[in-house]
VEXSE-546497 format. One record per residue: x, y, z of N, C-alpha, C in turn. Coordinates in steps of 0.2 Angstrom, whole numbers. Last residue first. Layout:
<r <X Y Z> <X Y Z> <X Y Z>>
...
***
This chain:
<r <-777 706 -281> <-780 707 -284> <-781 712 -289>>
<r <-765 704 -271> <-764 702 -280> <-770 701 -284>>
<r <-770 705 -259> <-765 709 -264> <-761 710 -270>>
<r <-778 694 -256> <-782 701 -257> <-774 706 -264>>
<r <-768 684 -254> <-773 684 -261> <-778 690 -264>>
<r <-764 688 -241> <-761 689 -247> <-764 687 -255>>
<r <-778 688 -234> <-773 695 -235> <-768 692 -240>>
<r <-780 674 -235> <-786 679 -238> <-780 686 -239>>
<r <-771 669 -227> <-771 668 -235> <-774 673 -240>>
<r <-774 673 -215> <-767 677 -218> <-766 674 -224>>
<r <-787 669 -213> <-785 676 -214> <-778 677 -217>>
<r <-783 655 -214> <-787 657 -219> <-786 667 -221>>
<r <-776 655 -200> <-773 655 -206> <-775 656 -213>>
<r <-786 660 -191> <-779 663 -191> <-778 662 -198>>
<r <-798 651 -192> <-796 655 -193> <-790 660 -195>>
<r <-789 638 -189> <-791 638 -196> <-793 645 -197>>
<r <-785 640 -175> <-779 640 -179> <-781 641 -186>>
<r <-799 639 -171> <-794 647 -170> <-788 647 -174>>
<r <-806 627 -173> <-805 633 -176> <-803 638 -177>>
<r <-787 618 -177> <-795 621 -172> <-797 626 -176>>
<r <-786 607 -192> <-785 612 -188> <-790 614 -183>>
<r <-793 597 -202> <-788 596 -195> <-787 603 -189>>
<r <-796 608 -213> <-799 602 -210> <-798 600 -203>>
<r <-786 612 -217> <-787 614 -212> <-793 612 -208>>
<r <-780 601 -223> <-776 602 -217> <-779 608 -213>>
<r <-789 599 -234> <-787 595 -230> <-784 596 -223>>
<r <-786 611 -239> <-792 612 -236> <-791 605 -232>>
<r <-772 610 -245> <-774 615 -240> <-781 612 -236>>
<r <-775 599 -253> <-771 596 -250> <-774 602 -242>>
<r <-784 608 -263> <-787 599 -262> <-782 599 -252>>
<r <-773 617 -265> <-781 617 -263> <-782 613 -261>>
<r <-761 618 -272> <-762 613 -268> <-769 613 -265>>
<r <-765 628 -283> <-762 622 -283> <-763 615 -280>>
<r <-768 637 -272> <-773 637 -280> <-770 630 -280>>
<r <-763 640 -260> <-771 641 -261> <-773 640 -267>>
<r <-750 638 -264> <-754 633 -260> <-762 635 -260>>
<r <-749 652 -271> <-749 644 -274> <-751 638 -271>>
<r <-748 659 -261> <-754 660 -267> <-754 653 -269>>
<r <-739 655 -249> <-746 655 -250> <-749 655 -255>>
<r <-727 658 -262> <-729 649 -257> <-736 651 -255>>
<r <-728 672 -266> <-729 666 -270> <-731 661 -269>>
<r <-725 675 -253> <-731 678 -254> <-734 673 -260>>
<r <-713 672 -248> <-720 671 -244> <-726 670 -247>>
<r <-707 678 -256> <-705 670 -257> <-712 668 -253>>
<r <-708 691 -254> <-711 686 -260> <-710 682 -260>>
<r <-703 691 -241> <-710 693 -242> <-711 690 -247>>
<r <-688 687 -246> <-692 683 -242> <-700 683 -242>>
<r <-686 699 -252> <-687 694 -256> <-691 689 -251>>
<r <-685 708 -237> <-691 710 -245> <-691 703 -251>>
<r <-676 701 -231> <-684 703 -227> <-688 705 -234>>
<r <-666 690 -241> <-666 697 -236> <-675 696 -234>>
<r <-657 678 -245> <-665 680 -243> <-663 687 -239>>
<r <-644 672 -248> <-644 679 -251> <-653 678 -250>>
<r <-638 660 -244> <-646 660 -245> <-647 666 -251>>
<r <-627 661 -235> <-627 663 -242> <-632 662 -248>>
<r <-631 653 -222> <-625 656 -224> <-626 656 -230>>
<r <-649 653 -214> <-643 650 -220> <-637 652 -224>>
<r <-660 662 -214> <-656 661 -208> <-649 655 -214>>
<r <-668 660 -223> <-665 667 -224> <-661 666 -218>>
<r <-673 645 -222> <-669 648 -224> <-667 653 -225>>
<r <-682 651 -207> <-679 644 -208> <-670 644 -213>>
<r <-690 658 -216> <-687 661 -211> <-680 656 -208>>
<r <-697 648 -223> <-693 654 -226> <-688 658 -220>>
<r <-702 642 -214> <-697 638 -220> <-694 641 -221>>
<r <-711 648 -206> <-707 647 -203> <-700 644 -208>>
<r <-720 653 -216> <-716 658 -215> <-711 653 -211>>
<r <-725 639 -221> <-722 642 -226> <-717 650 -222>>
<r <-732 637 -207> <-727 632 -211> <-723 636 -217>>
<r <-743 650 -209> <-736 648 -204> <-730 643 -206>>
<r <-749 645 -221> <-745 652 -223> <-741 651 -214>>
<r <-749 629 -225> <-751 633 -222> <-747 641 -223>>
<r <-740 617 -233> <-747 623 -236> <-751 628 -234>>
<r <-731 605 -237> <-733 612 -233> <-739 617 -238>>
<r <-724 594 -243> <-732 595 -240> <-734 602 -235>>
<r <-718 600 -258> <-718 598 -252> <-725 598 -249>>
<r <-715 602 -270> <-720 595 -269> <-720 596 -261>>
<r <-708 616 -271> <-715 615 -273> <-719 607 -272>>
<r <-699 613 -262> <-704 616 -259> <-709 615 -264>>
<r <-692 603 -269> <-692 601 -262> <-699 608 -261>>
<r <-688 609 -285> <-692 602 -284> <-696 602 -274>>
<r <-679 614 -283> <-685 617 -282> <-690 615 -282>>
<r <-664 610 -274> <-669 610 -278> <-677 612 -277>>
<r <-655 622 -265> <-658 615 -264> <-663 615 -273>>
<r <-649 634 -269> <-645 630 -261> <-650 622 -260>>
<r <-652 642 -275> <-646 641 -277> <-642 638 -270>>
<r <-667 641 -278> <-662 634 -282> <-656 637 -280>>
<r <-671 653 -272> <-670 645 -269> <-668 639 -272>>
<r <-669 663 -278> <-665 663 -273> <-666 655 -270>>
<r <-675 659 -293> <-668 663 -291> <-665 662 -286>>
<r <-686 656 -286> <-685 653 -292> <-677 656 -292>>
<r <-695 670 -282> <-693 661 -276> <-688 656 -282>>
<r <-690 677 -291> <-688 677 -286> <-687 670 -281>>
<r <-703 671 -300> <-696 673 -302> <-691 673 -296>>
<r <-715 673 -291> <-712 666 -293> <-704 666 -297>>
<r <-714 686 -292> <-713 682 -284> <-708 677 -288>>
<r <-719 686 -304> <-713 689 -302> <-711 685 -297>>
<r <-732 683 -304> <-727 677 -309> <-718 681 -306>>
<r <-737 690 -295> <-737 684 -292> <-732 681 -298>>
<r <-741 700 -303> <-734 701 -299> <-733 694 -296>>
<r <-749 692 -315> <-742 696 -313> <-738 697 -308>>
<r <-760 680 -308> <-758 688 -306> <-749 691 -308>>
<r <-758 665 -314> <-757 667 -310> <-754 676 -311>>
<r <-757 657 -329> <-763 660 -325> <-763 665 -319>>
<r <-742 654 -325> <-745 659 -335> <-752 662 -331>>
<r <-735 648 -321> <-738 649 -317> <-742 654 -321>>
<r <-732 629 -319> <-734 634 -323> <-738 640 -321>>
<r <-717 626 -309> <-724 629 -310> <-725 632 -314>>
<r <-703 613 -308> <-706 621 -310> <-715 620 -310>>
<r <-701 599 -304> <-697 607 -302> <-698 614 -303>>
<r <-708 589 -300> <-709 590 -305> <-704 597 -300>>
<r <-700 575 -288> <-706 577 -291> <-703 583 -296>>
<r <-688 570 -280> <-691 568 -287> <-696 571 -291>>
<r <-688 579 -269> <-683 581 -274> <-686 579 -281>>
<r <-699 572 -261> <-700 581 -265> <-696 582 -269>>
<r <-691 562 -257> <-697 561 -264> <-700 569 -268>>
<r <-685 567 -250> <-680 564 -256> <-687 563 -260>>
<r <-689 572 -240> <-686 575 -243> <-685 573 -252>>
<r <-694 559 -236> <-699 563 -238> <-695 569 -245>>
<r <-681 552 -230> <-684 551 -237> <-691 553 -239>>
<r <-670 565 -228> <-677 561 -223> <-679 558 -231>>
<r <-652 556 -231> <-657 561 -233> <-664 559 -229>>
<r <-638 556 -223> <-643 554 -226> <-648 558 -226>>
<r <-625 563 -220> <-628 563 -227> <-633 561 -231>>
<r <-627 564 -207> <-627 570 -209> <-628 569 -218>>
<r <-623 550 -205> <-633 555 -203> <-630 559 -205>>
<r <-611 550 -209> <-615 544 -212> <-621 550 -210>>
<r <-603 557 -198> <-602 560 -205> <-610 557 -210>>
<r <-607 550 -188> <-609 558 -188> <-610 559 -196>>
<r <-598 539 -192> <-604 539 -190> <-609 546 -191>>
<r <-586 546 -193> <-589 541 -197> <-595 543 -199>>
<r <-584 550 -177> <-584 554 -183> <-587 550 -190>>
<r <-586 537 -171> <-590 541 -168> <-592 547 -174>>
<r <-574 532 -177> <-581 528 -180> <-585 530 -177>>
<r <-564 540 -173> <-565 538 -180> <-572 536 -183>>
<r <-564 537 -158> <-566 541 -161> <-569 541 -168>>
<r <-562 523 -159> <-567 524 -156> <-570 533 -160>>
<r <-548 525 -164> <-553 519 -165> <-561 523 -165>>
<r <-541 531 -153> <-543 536 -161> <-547 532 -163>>
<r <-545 522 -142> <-548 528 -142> <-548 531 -148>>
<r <-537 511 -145> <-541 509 -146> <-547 515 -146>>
<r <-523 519 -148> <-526 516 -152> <-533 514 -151>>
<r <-521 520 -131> <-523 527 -138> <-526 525 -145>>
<r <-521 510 -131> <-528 513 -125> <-528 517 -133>>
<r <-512 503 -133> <-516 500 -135> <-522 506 -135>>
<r <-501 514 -128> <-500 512 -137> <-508 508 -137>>
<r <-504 511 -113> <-504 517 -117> <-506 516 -124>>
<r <-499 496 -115> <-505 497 -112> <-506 506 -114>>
<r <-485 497 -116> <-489 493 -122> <-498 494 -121>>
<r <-479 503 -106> <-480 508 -112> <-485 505 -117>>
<r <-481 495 -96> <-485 501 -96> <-486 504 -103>>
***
């Protein structure tokens, strides 16, 4: 009996260890979308772009290099102003992001402008795809934020 015990336990911490492993292994791989956002270019020239909008971009630029590179949102393929609130909302929920409700607004506010200038080609593609209710909605929440840096 004791030799079947000593097996059993062995063969469970076994099992265990390579269920922990495992977990540890997916938790460090990366999506390889992710991983080509990372490669791409890290900063915005953003010298054309509305004063306050260069501010914004100081803040997205402060608060989001200090938990991924900057590289990941400016190549990313988001472009919608929903996909951008739900990223930011996404991380201002992340232990030590330092996003509050008023920099987030500017993180919002900069990601839309700049998908509407930058990415354009890429934007109008996707709303291209979109219903019209959905292409409405979101062209409005673009037009309101490009209104306010006029």
């Amino acid at each position: 009996m004791p030799m079947k015990i000593k097996l059993s336990t062995i063969l469970l911490g076994g099992a265990a260890f390579a269920v922990i492993g495992a977990g540890f292994a997916l938790a460090q791989a990366v999506d390889p979308r992710i991983e080509q956002y990372d490669k791409g270019p890290a900063t915005i020239n953003v010298s054309p772009y509305p004063a306050a909008i260069q501010q914004d971009y100081a803040v997205f630029s402060q608060k989001c290099s200090q938990c991924h590179k900057l590289s990941r949102p400016i190549n990313s393929d988001f472009v919608l102003p929903d996909q951008w609130s739900r990223y930011i909302h996404r991380m201002m929920s992340k232990p030590g992001s330092g996003i509050d409700s008023g920099s987030g607004a500017k993180i919002y506010d900069f990601l839309v402008y700049d998908s509407s200038v930058r990415k354009k080609a890429m934007l109008d593609a996707t709303l291209a795809k979109a219903s019209p209710a959905e292409k409405a909605a979101e062209e409005a929440k673009i037009k309101a934020v490009v209104a306010k840096y006029k």
